[in-house]
C-alpha atoms as a printed R data frame, in Angstrom:
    type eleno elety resid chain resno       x       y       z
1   ATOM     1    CA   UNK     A     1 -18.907  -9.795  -9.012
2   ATOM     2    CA   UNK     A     2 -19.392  -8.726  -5.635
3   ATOM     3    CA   UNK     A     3 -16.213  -7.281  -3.511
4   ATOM     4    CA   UNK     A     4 -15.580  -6.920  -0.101
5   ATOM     5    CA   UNK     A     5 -12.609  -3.862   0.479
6   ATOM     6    CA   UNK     A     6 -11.183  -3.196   4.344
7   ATOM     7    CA   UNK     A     7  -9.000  -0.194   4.541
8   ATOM     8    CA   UNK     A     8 -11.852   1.640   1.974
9   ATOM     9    CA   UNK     A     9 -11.107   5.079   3.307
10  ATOM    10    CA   UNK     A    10  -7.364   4.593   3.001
11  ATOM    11    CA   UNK     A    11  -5.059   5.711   0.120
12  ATOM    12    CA   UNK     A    12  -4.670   2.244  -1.202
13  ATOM    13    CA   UNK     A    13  -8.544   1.028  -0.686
14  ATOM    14    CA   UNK     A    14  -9.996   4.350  -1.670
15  ATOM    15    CA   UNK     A    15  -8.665   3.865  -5.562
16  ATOM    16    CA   UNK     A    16  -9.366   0.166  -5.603
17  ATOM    17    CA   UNK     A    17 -12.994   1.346  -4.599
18  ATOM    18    CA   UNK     A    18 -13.182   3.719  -7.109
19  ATOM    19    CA   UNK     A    19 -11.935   1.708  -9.887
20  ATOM    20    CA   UNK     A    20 -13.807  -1.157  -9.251
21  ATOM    21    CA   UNK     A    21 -17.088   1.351  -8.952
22  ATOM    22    CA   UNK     A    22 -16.035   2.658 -12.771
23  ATOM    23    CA   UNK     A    23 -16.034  -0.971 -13.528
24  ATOM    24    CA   UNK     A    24 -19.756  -1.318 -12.200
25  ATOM    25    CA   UNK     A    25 -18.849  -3.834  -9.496
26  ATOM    26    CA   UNK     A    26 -20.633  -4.297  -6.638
27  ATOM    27    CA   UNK     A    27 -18.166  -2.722  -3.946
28  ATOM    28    CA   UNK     A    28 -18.774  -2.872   0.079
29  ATOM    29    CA   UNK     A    29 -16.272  -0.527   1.323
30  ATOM    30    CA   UNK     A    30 -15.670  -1.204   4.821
31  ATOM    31    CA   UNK     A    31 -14.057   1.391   7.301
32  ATOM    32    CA   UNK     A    32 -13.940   2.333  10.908
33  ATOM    33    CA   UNK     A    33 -13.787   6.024  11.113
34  ATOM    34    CA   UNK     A    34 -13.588   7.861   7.906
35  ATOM    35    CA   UNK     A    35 -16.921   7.044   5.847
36  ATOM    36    CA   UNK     A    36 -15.019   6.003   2.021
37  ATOM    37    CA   UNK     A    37 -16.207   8.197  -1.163
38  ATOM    38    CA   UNK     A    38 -17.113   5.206  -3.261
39  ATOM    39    CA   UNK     A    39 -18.882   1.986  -2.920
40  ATOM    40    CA   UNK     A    40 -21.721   0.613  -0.300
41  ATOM    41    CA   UNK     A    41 -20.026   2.158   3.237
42  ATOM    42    CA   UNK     A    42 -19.946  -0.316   5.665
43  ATOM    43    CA   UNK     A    43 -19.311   0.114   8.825
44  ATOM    44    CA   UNK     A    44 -16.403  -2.663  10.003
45  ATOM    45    CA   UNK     A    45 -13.909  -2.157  13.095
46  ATOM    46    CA   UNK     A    46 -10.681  -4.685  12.954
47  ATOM    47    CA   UNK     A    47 -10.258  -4.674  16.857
48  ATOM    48    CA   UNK     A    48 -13.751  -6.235  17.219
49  ATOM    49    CA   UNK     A    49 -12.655  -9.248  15.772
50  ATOM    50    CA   UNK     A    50 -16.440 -11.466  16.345
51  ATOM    51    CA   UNK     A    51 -18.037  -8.616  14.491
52  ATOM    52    CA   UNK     A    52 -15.713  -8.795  11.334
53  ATOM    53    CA   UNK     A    53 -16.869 -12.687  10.675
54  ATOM    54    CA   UNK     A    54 -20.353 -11.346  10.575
55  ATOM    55    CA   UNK     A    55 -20.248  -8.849   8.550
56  ATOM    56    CA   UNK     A    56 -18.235 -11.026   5.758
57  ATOM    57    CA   UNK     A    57 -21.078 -14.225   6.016
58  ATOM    58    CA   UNK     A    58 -23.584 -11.470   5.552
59  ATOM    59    CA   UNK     A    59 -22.148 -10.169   2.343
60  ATOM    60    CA   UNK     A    60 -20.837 -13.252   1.160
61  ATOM    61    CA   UNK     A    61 -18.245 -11.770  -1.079
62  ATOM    62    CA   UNK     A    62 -16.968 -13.433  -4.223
63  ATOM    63    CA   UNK     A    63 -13.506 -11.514  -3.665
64  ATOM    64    CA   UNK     A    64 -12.228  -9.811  -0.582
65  ATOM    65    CA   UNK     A    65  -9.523  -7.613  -1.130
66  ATOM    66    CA   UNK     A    66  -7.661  -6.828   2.880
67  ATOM    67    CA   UNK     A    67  -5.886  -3.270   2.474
68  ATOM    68    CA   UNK     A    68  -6.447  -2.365   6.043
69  ATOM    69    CA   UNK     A    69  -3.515  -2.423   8.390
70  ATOM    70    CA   UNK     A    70  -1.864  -0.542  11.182
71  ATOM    71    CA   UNK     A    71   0.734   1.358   8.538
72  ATOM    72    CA   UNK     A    72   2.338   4.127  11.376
73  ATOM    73    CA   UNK     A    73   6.055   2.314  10.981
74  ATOM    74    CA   UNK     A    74   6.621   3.789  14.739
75  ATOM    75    CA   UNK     A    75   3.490   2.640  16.319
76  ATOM    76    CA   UNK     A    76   3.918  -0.732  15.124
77  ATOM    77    CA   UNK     A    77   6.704  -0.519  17.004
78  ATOM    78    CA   UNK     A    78   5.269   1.570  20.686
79  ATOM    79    CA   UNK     A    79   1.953  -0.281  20.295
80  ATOM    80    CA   UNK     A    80   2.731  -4.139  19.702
81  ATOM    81    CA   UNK     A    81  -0.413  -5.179  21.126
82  ATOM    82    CA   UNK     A    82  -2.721  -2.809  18.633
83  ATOM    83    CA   UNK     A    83  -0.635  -3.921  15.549
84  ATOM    84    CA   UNK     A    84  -1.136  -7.563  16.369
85  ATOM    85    CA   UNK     A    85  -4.577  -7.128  16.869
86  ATOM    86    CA   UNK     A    86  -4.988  -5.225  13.663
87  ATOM    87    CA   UNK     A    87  -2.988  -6.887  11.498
88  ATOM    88    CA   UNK     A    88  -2.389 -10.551  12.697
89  ATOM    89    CA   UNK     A    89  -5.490 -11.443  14.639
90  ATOM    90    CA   UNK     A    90  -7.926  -9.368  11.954
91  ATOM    91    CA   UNK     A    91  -6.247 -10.357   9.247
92  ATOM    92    CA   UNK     A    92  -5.835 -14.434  10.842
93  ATOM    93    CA   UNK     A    93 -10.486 -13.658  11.522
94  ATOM    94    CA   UNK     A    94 -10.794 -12.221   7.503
95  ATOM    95    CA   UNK     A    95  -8.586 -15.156   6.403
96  ATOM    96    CA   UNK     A    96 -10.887 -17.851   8.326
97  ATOM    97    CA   UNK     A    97 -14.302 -16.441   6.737
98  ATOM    98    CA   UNK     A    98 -13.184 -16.165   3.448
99  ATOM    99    CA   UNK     A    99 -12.161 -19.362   3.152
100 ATOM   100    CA   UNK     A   100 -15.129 -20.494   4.345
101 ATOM   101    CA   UNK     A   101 -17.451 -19.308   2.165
102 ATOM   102    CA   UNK     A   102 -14.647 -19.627  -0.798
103 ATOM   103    CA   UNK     A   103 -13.927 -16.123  -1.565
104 ATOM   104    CA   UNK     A   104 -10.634 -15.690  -3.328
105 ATOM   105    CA   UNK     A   105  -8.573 -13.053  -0.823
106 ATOM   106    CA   UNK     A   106  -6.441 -10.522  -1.762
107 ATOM   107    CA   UNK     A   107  -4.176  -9.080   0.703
108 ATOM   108    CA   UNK     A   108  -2.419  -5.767   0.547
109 ATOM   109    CA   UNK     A   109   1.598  -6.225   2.026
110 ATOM   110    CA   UNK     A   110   5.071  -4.623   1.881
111 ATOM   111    CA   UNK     A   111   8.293  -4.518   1.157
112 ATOM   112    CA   UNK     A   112   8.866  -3.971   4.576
113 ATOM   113    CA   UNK     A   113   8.877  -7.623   4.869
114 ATOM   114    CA   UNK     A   114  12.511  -7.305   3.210
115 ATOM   115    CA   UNK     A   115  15.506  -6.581   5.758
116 ATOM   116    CA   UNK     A   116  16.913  -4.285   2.894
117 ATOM   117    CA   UNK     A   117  20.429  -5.316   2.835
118 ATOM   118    CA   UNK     A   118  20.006  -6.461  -1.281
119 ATOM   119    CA   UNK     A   119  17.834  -4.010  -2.833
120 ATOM   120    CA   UNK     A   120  15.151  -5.453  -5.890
121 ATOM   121    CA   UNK     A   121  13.253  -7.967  -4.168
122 ATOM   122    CA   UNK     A   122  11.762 -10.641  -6.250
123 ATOM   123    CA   UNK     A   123   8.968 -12.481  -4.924
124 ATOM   124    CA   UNK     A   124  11.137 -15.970  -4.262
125 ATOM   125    CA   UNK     A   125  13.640 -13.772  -1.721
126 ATOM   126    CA   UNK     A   126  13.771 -14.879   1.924
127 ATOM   127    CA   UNK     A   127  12.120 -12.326   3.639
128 ATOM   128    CA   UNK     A   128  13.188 -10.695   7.235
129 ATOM   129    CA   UNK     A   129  11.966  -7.939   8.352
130 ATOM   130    CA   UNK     A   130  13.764  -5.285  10.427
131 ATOM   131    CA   UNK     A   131  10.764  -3.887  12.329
132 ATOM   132    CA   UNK     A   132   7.574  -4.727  13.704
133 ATOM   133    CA   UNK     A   133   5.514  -3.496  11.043
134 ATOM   134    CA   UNK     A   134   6.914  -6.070   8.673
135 ATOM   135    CA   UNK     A   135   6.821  -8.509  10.812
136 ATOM   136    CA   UNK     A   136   3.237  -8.654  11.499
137 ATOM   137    CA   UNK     A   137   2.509  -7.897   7.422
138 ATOM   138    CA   UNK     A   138   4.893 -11.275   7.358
139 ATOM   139    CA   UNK     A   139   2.689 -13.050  10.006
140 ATOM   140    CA   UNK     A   140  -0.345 -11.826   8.010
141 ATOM   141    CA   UNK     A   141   1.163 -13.512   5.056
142 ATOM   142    CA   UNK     A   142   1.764 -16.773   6.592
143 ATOM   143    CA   UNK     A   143  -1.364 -17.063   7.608
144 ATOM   144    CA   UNK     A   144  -2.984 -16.568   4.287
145 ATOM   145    CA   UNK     A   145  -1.080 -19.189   3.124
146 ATOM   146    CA   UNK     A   146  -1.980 -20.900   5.474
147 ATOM   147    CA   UNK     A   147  -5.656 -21.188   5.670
148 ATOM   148    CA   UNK     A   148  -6.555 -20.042   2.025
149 ATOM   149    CA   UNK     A   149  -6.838 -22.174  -0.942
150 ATOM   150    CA   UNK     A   150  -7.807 -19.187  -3.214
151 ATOM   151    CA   UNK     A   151  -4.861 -16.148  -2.647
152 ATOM   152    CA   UNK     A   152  -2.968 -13.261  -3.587
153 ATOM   153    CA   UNK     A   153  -0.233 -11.648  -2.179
154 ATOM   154    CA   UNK     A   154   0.294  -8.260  -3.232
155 ATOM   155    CA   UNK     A   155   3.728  -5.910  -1.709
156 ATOM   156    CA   UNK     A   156   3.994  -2.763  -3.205
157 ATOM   157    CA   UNK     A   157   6.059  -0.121  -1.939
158 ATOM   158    CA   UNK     A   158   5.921   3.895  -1.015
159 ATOM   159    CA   UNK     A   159   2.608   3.949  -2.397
160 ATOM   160    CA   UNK     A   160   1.191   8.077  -3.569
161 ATOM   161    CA   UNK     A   161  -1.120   9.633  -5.046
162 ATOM   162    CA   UNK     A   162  -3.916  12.309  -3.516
163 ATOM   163    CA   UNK     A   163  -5.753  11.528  -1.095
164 ATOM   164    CA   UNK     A   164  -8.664  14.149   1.028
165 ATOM   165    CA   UNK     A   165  -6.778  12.962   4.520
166 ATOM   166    CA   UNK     A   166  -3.735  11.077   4.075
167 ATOM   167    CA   UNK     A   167  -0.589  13.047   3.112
168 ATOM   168    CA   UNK     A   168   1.938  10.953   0.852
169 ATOM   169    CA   UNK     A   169   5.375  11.734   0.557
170 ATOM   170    CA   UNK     A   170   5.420  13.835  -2.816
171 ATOM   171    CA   UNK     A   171   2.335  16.020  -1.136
172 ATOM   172    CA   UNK     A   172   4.513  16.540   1.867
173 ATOM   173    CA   UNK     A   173   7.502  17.628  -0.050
174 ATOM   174    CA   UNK     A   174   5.291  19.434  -2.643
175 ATOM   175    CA   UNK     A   175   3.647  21.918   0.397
176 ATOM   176    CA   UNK     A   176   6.703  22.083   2.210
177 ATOM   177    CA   UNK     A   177   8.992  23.244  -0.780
178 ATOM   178    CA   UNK     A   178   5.629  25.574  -1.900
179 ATOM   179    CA   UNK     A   179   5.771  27.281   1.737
180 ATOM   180    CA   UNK     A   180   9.367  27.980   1.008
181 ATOM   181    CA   UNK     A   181  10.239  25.372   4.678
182 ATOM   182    CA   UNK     A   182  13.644  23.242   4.450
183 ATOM   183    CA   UNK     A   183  13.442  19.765   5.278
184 ATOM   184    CA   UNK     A   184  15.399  17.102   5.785
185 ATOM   185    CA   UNK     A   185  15.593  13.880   3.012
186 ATOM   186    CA   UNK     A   186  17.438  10.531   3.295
187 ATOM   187    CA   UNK     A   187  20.022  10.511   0.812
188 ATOM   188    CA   UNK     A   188  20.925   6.240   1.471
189 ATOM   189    CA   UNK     A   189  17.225   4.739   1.415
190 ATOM   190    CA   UNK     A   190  16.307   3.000  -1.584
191 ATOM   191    CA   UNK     A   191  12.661   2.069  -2.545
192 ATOM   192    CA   UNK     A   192  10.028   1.791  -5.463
193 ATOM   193    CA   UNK     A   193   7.674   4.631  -5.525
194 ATOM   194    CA   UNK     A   194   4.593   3.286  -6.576
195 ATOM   195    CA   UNK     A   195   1.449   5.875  -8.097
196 ATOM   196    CA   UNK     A   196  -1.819   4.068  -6.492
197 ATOM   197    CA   UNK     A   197  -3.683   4.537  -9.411
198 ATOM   198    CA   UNK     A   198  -1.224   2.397 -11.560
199 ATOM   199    CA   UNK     A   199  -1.396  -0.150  -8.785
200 ATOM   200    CA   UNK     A   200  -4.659  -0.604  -8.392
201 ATOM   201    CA   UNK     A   201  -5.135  -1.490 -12.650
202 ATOM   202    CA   UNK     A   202  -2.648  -3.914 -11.688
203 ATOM   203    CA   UNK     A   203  -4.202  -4.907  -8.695
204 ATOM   204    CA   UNK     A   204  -7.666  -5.032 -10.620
205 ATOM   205    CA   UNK     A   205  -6.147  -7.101 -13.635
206 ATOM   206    CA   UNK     A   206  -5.437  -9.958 -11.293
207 ATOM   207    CA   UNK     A   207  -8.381 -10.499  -9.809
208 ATOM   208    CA   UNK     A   208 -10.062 -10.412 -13.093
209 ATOM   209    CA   UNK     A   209  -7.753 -13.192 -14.385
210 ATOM   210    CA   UNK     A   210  -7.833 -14.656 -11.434
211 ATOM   211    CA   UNK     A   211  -4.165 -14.818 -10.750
212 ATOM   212    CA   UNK     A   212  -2.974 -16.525  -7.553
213 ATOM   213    CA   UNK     A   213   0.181 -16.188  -5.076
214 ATOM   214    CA   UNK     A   214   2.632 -13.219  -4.476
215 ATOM   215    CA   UNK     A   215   3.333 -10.261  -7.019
216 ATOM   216    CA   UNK     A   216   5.269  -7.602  -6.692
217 ATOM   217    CA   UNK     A   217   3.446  -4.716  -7.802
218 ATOM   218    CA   UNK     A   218   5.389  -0.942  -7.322
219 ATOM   219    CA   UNK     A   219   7.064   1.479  -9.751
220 ATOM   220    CA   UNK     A   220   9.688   0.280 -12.015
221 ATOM   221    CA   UNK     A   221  12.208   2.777 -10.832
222 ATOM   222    CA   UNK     A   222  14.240   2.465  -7.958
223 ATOM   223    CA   UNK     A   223  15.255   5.695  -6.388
224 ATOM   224    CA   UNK     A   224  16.498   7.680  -3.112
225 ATOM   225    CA   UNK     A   225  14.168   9.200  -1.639
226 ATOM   226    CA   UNK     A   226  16.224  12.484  -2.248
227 ATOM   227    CA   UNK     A   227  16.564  12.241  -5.841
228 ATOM   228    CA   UNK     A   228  12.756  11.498  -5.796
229 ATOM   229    CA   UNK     A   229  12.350  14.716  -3.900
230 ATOM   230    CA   UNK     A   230  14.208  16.743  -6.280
231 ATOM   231    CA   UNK     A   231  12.329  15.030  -9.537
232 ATOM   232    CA   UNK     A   232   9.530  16.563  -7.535
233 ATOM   233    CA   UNK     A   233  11.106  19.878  -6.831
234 ATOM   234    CA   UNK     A   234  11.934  19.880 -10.530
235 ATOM   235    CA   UNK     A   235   8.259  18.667 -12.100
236 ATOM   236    CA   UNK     A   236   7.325  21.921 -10.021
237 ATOM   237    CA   UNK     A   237   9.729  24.389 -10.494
238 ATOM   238    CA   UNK     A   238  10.093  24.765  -7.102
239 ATOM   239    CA   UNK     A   239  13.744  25.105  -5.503
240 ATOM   240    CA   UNK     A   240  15.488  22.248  -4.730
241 ATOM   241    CA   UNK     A   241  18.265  23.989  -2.280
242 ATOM   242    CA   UNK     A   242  15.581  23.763   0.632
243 ATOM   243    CA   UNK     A   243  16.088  19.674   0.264
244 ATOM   244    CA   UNK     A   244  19.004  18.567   3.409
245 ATOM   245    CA   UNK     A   245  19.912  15.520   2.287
246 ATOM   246    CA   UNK     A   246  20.697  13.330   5.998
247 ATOM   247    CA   UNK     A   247  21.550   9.618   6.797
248 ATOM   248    CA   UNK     A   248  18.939   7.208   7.893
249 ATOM   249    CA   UNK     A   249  21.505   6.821  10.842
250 ATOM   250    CA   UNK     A   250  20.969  10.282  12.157
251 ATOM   251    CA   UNK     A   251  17.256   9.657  12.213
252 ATOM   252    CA   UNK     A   252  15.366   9.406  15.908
253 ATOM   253    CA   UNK     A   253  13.654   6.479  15.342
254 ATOM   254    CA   UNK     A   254  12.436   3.477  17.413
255 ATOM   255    CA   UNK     A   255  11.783   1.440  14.460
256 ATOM   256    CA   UNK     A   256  14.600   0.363  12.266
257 ATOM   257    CA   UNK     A   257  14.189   1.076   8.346
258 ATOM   258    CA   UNK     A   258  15.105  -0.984   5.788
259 ATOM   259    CA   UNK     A   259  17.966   0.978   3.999
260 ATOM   260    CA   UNK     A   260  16.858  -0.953   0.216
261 ATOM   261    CA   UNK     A   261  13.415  -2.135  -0.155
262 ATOM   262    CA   UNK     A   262  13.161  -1.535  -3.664
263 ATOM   263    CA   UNK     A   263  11.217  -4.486  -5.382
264 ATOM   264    CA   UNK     A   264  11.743  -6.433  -9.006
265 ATOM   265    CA   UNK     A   265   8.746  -6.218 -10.527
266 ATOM   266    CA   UNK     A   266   9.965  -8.559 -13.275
267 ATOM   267    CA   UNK     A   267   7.098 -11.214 -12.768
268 ATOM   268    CA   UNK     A   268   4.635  -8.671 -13.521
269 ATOM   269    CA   UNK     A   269   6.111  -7.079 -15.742
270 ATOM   270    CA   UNK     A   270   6.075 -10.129 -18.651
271 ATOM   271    CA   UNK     A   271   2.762 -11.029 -16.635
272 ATOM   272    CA   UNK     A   272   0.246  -8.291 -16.991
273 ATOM   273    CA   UNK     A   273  -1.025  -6.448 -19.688
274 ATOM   274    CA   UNK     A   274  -0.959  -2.889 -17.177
275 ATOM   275    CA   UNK     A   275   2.690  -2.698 -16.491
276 ATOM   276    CA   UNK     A   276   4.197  -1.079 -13.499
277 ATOM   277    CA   UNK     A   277   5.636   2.462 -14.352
278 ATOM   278    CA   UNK     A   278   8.497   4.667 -14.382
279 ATOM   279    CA   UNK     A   279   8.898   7.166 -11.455
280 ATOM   280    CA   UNK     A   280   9.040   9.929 -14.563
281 ATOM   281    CA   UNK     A   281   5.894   8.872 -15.818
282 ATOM   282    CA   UNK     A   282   4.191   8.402 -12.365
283 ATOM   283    CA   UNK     A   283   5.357  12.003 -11.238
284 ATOM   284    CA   UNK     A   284   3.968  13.140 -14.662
285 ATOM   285    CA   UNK     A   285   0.415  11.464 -13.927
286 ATOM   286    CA   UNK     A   286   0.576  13.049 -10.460
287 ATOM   287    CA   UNK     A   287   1.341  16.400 -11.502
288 ATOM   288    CA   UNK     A   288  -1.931  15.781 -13.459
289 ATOM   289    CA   UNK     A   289  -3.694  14.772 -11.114
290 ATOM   290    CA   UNK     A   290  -2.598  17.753  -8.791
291 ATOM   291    CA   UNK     A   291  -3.691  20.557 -11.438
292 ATOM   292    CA   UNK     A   292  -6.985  18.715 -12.053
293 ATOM   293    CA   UNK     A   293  -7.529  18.742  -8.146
294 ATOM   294    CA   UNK     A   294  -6.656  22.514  -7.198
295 ATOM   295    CA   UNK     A   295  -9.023  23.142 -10.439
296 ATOM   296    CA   UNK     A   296 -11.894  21.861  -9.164
């Protein structure tokens, strides 16, 4: 099969890549700045919206899988205009030339589409989001729906893993706590960590089967994201007194946060073969992953 993957470069894009790669797919990884690792590079910017039809009759994908977005929470927010363009009007252009030339589309979403007030979203909730970044991920959505006969809807949440450039929240508490540096943690915000790597067999399984409409594919575990930080501190051995655990009220932030995100992965779950997994055994698999990188 030949795929088409925006957002190669990116945490989420850069494992689908790979996987699909190991697979021995035929993967165009498109990005705009950083050239990806894996798959054909090709070169694709989401603001020039004529060029992104284009590129996609060119290739003529059998799948396109959309994991690009505008993802900065707080420039979604100070920039309206850039995340509409990136990802409503991109996303509204990708949409249009799939369908066209019958590709089924995958599209990478959030639980920031949920308002948080309920906490283990299944996929038949009423969605609202809080802040602008959810709402154009909703409007991106919508639009799928829309204009696509052949879809997939994928939210996942608090995605990690490594990355060369992109600095997840385990790496971030990881350095911090190595370089001895106290930092603050919310204590009330509830979400589903999810290990890319686990997402993207899900991810992968679904296209293979060809599953259509909206899955919810995270962690099972749904966690602060202080007690997350001090599972980390812990898989370490590095000390957890440097954690200050704060309110997401006290935070200086323009966009609002959900306070629970946290999805139900239930449908999957009895679904899929790959199941979504524990935060225990995702923090195990990182830790891996971690040794295996500083070993290199």
């Amino acid at each position: 099969m030949k795929f088409l993957v925006t957002g190669s470069a990116g945490l989420i894009g850069n494992q689908i890549v790979h996987d699909l790669e190991k697979s021995e797919q035929t993967v165009y990884s498109c990005y705009n700045k950083m050239k990806p690792v894996f798959g054909i590079p090709t070169k694709l910017d989401l603001i020039n919206l004529e060029n992104i039809g284009k590129i996609i009759k060119q290739i003529h994908p059998d799948v396109v899988i959309h994991s690009a977005a505008l993802t900065d929470v707080e420039k979604c927010d100070t920039d309206i205009e850039l995340a509409n363009i990136l990802n409503v009007k991109a996303t509204e252009v990708i949409a249009s030339e799939a369908e066209k030339i019958d590709s089924h589309l995958m599209y990478i979403s959030t639980d920031y589409v949920f308002d948080g007030k309920k906490g283990l979203y299944a996929e038949t909730d009423l969605t609202n989001p809080l802040n602008n970044y959810g709402k154009t991920k909703l409007f991106g959505e919508k639009i799928i729906q829309n204009k696509n006969s052949n879809w997939s809807i994928i939210r996942t949440s608090t995605p990690f893993g490594l990355h060369s450039f992109k600095k997840t929240f385990p790496t971030w508490v990881y350095e911090n706590l190595k370089n001895k540096k106290k930092i603050n943690i919310l204590e009330d915000q509830f979400t589903s960590p999810t290990y890319v790597p686990n997402l993207s067999k899900m991810i992968f399984e679904i296209i293979s089967r060809n599953l259509e409409g909206f899955f919810h594919l995270s962690g099972s575990t749904k966690i602060s994201r202080f007690e997350f930080a001090k599972m980390i501190a812990t898989k370490f051995n590095l000390d957890s007194t440097l954690l200050n655990p704060v309110r997401i009220d006290t935070m200086d932030w323009k966009a609002i946060r959900p306070i629970d995100s946290s999805l139900d992965v239930s449908k999957v779950n009895s679904l899929l073969k790959i199941k979504p997994i524990s935060i225990k055994q995702s923090l195990d698999e990182y830790s891996l992953q971690l040794t295996n990188s500083f070993s290199l």
